[in-house]
KOLVONU-608937 format. One record per residue (C-alpha): x, y, z. Coordinates in Angstrom, 2 decimals, padded with zeros to 5 digits. Example, Ala and Ser with C-alpha at 12.3 -4.5 7.8 and 13.67 -1.06 7.14 Angstrom:
BEGIN
         u         v         w
    012.30   -004.50    007.80
    013.67   -001.06    007.14
This chain:
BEGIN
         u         v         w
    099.97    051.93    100.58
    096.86    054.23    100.62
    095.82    055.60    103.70
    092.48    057.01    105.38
    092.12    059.99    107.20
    091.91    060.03    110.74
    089.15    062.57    112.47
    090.89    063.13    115.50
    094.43    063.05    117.25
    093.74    061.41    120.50
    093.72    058.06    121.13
    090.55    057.09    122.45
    089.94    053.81    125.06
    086.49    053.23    123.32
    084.70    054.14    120.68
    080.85    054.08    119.34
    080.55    053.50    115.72
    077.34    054.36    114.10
    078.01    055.60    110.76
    078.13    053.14    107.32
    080.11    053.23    104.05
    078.84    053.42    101.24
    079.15    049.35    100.64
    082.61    050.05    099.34
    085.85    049.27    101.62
    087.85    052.26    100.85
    091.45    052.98    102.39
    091.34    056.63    101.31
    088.24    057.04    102.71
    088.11    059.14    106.22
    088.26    056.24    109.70
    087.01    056.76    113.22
    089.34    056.75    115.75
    092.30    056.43    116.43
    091.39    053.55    118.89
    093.86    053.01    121.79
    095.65    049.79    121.24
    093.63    047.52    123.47
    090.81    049.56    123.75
    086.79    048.65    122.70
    084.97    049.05    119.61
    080.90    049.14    120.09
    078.95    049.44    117.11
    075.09    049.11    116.01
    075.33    047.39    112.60
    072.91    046.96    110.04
    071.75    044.00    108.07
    073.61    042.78    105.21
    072.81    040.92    102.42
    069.06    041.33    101.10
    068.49    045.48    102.23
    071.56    046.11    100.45
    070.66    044.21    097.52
    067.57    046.01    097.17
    068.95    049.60    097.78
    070.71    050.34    093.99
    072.69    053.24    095.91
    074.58    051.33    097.93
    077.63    049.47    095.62
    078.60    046.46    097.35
    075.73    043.94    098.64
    076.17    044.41    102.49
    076.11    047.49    104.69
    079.21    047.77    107.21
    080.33    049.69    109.86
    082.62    052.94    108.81
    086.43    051.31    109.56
    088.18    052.15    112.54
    091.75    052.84    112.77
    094.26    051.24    115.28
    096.71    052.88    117.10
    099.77    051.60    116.34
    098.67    048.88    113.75
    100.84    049.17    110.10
    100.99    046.90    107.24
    102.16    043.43    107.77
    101.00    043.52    111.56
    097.61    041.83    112.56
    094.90    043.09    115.16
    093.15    040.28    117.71
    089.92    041.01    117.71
    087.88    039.83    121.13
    084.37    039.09    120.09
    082.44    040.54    123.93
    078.89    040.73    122.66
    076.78    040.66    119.94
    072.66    040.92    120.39
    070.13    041.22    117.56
    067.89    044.42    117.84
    065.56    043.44    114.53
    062.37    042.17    115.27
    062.32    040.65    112.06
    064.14    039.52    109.09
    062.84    038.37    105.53
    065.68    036.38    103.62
    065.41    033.66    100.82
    067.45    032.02    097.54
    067.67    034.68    095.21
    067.87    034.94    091.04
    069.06    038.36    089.12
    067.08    039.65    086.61
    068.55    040.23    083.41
    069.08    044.14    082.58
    069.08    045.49    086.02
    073.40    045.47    086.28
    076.33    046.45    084.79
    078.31    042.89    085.16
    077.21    042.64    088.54
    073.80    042.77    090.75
    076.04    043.23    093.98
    077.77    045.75    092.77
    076.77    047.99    089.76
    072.87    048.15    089.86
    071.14    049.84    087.42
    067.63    051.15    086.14
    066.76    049.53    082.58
    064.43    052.03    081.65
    066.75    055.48    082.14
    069.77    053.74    082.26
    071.10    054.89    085.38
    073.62    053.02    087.29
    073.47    053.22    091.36
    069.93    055.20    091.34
    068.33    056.98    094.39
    065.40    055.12    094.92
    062.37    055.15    096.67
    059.83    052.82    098.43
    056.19    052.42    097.29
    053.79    050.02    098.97
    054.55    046.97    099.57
    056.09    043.50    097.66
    058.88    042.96    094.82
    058.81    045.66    092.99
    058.07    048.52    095.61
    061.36    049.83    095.16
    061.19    052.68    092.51
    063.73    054.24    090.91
    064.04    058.70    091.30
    064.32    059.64    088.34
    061.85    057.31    086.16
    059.43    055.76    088.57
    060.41    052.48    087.29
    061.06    049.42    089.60
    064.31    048.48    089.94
    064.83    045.05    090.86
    068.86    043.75    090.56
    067.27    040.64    092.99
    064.53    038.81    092.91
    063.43    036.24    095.87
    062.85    033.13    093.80
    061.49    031.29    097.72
    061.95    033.11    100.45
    060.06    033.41    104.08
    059.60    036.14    106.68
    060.61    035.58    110.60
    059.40    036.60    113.50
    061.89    036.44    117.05
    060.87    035.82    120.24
    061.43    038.46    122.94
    064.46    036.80    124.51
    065.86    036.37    120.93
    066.67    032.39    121.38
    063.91    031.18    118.53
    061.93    032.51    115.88
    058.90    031.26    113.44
    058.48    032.42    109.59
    055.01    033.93    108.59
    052.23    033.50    106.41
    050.98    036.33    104.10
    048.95    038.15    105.80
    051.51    038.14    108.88
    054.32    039.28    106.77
    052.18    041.68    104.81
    051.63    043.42    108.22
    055.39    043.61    109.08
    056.20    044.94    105.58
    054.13    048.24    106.15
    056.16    049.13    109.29
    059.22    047.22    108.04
    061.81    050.09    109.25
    060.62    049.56    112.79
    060.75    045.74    112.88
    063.75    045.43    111.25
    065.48    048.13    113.91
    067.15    050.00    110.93
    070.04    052.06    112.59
    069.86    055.68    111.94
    071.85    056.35    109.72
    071.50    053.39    107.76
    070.26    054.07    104.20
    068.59    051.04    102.86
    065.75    048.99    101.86
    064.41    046.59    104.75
    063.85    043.26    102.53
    061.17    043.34    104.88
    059.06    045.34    102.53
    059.16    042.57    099.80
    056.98    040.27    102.34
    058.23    036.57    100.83
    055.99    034.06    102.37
    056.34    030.99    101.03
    057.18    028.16    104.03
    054.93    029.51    106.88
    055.24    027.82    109.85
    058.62    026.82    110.35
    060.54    026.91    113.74
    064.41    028.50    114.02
    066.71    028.55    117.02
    068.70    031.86    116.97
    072.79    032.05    117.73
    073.60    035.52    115.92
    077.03    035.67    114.19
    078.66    038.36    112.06
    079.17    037.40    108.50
    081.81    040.28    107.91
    084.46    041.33    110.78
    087.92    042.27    109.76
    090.02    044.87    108.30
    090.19    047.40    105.50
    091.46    046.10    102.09
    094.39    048.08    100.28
    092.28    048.68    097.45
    088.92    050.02    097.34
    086.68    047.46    096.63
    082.84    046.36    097.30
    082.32    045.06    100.60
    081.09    041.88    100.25
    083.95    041.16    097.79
    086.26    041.12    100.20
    087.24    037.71    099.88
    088.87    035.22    097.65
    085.17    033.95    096.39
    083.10    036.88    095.79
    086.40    038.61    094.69
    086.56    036.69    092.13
    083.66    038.29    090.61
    085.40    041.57    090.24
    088.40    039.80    087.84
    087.83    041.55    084.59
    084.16    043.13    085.72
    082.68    046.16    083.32
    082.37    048.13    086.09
    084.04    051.21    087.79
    085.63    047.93    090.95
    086.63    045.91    088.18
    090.95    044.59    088.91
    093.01    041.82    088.24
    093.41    038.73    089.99
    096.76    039.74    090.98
    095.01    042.72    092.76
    092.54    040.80    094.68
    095.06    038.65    096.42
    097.66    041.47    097.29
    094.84    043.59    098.37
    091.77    041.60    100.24
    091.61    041.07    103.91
    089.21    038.28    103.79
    086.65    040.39    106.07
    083.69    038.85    104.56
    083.77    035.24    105.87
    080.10    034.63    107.14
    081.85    031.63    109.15
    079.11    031.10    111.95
    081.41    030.65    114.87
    082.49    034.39    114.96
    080.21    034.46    117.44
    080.49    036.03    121.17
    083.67    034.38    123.03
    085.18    033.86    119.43
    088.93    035.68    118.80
    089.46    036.76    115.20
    093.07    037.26    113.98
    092.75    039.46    111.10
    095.54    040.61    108.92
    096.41    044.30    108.56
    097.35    045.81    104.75
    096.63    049.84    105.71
    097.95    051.75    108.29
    095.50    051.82    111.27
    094.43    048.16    110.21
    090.68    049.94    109.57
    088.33    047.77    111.80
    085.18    047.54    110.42
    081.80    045.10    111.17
    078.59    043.98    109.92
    076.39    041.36    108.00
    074.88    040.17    111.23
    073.08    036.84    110.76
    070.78    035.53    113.22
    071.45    031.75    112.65
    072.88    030.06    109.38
    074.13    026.43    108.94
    077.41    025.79    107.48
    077.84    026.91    103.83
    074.76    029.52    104.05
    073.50    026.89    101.07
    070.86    029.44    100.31
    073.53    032.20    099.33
    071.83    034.14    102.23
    070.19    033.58    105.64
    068.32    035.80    108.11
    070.64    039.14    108.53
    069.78    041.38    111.49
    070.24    044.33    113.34
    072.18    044.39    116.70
    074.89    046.25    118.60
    078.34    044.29    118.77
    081.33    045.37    121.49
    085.16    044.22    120.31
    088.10    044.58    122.27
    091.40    044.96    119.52
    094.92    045.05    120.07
    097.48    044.80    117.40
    099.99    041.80    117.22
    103.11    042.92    115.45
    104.85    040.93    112.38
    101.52    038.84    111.33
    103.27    036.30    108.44
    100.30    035.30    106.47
    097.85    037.65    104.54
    094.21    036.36    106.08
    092.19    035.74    109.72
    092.77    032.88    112.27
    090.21    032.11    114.52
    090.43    030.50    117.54
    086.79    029.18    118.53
    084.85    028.66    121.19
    085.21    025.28    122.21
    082.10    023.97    121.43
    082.10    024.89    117.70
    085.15    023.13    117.46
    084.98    019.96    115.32
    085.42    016.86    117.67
    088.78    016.03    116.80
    090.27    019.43    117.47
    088.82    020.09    120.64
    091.35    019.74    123.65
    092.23    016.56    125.37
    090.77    016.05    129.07
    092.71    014.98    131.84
    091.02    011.70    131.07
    092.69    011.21    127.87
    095.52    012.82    128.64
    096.29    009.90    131.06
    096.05    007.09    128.89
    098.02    008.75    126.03
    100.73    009.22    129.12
    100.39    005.54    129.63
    100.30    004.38    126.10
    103.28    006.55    125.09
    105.54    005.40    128.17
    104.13    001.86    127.31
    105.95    001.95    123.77
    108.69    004.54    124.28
    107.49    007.72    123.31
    109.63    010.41    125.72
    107.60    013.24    125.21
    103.59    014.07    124.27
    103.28    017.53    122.07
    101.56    019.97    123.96
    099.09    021.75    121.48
    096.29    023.59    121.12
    093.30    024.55    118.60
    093.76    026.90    116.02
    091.40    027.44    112.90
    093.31    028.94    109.07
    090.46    031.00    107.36
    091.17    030.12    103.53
    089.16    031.86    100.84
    088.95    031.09    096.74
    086.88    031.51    093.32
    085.93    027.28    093.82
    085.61    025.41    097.54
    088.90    023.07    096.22
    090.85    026.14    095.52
    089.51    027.75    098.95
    090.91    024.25    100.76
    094.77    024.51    099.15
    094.83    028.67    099.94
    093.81    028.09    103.58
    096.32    024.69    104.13
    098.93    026.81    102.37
    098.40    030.19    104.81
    098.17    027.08    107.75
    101.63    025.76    106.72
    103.04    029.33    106.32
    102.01    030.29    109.87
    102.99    027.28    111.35
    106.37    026.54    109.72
    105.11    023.16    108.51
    105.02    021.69    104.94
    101.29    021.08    103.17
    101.30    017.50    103.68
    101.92    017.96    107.61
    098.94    020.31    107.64
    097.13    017.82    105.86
    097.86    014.95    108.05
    097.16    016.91    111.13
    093.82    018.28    110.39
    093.00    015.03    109.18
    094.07    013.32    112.30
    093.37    015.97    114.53
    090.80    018.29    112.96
    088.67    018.96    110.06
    088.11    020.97    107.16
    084.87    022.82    107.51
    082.95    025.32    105.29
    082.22    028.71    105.87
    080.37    029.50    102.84
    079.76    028.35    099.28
    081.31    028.34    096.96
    084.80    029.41    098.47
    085.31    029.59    102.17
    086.39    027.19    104.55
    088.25    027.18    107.66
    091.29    024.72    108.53
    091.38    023.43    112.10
    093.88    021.46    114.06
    095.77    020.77    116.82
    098.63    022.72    116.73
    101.95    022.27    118.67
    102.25    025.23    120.90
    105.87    025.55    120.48
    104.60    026.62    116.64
    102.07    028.64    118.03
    104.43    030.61    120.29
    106.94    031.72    117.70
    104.19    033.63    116.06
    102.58    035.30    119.04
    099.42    033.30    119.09
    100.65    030.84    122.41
    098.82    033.19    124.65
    095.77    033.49    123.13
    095.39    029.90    122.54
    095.87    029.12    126.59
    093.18    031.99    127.29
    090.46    030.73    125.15
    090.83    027.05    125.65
    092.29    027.36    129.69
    095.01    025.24    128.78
């Protein structure tokens, strides 16, 4: 398989990461590191979704971290990724439900932008004022506009970052002249704040904040767009007219599944994410400040903010996308750990009728990823039976008894949870982790 270039030869027990790609996941492409196996990844990431969909430049809808390689991580191994931290540095976001114009993409808004009047595709471009069409392209002055907000709303947070209120006009006309600074663009970040557009249109409106990252995993085998790193948005590069365009075959040998936007990747979360390149290629980014399951708008408030990861690799991974293993609390009811409480009565009841022996188990939660949500359901209860050693009808009955399907995003991400028996989760290395994050 392809492989990036490393910039140095030493192992290193942490690394900062403040450099972007170009929106495109690239294996060839040079990674930081290499990162001691164990060691701590801290990053300042930029927000994903609507900047990057204003910025024609940048050729794959989000903005994420440069990747960092592993030490000791190869192909067909996974890396455990401890979420420590992540706080939100914006001041403000602007977000809304989005339409794409016609004549302002090759195939696709995400990825191929382009200027209708000279034709370019991927201009430099340029801000002017303020509102929806302040973004002008170099070379013809025109604006270029792949997105359009069709109702969107700017936020303001608090200074503790725990709740934030959308604007009126004249409010969010204010932020969009110094949108740069209250959006806390990172340095080197080279987009449009969506800041600058100023959408207004449900003033008033109250939001708690619990900040997530809507892409953390590992570098695909083929280069690819960012945010089409998953079976979903993938899907949209299947026979495209542009330069990312590859077969389905391609985008299931070669995805990692990194963009998930699965709110409970949150702080205290651990992410089991599959590794296709040598150096697995850690990257980060899409921060969202809050979003309810299924991001129904197609986008919600992305952010700012400095993350910190600890990663170590776990050899002989035997399924080709992420397991997550929640914090309790954003565990559906079902799946969440017995108490002593119940424990004791299911002691009783099973001695009561014979049973010899209760089945120790433990949480676990199969990321599954597809063009449709049905389609997204069988691939993640297929990769749950494959990492279990279980048929598709025990998976079923299990997370129907003893967990729940729930949705990441629409249209295709969801995430399979159950209670699974820890003798299963043993033989594939995840026993330990399990026991840590639920103190079994």
């Amino acid at each position: 398989m392809p492989e990036g270039k490393i910039d140095t030869a030493t192992a290193r027990r942490s690394l900062v990461v403040q450099g972007f790609t170009n929106s495109v996941l690239d294996p060839a492409a040079p990674m930081l590191g290499p990162l001691e196996n164990g060691g701590t990844i801290i990053a300042n990431t930029a927000p994903g979704c609507w900047g990057p969909m204003i910025t024609p430049r940048l050729r794959g809808g989000h903005e994420v971290t440069q990747p960092v390689h592993v030490e000791g991580a190869e192909p067909g191994d996974a890396v455990v990724i401890r979420i420590r931290d992540i706080t939100v540095t914006s001041v403000a976001t602007a977000s809304g439900h989005d339409s794409s114009p016609e004549g302002f993409c090759l195939g696709d808004p995400y990825v191929a932008a382009r200027c209708p009047v000279c034709d370019t595709v991927w201009p430099e471009t340029h801000v002017e004022g303020i509102g929806p069409e302040a973004v002008k392209c170099d070379v013809c002055g025109h604006a270029v506009t792949p997105f359009q907000i069709v109702h969107g709303y700017t936020v303001v947070f608090d200074e503790t970052r725990a709740v934030g209120v959308t604007l009126p006009p004249a409010a969010a006309e204010t932020i969009a002249r110094d949108a740069s600074h209250y959006a806390a663009l990172p340095d080197q970040s080279a987009q449009h704040s969506i800041l600058t557009f100023a959408p207004s249109d449900m003033a008033g409106v109250m939001v708690r904040m619990r900040p997530f990252l809507g892409q953390l995993g590992t570098c695909p085998s083929k280069a690819m767009p960012d945010s089409h790193n998953a079976g979903d948005f993938g899907a949209f590069l299947v026979g495209a007219p542009h330069a990312y365009a590859i077969t389905a075959e391609e985008l299931a040998q070669h995805k990692t599944d990194g963009h998930m936007d699965i709110d409970a990747v949150r702080p205290g979360a651990i992410l089991v994410a599959p590794v296709k390149v040598r150096g697995a290629g850690v990257y980060m980014g899409d921060m969202h400040a809050a979003q309810g399951d299924g991001e129904i708008a197609g986008h919600t408030m992305d952010v700012a903010g400095s993350v910190t990861l600890q990663v170590e690799v776990l050899k002989d991974w035997p399924i080709d996308g992420p397991v997550l293993f929640p914090l309790a609390e954003d565990l559906p009811p079902l799946a969440r750990p017995f108490s002593a409480a119940e424990r004791a009565k299911a002691e009783r009841l099973a001695a009561h009728w014979g049973v010899s022996e209760l089945e120790p188990s433990a949480p676990v939660s199969v990321i599954g990823t597809a063009a449709t949500m049905n389609a997204a359901i069988e691939n993640g209860l297929s990769r749950a039976a494959t990492l279990l050693g279980m048929t598709v009808p025990e998976v079923r009955n299990r997370a129907t008894i003893t967990g729940a399907i729930e949705i990441g995003r629409a249209p295709g991400v969801i995430t399979v949870t159950l209670l699974a028996p820890m003798s299963r989760l043993d033989a594939v290395g995840l026993g330990d982790y399990a026991r840590e994050q639920y103190g079994l």
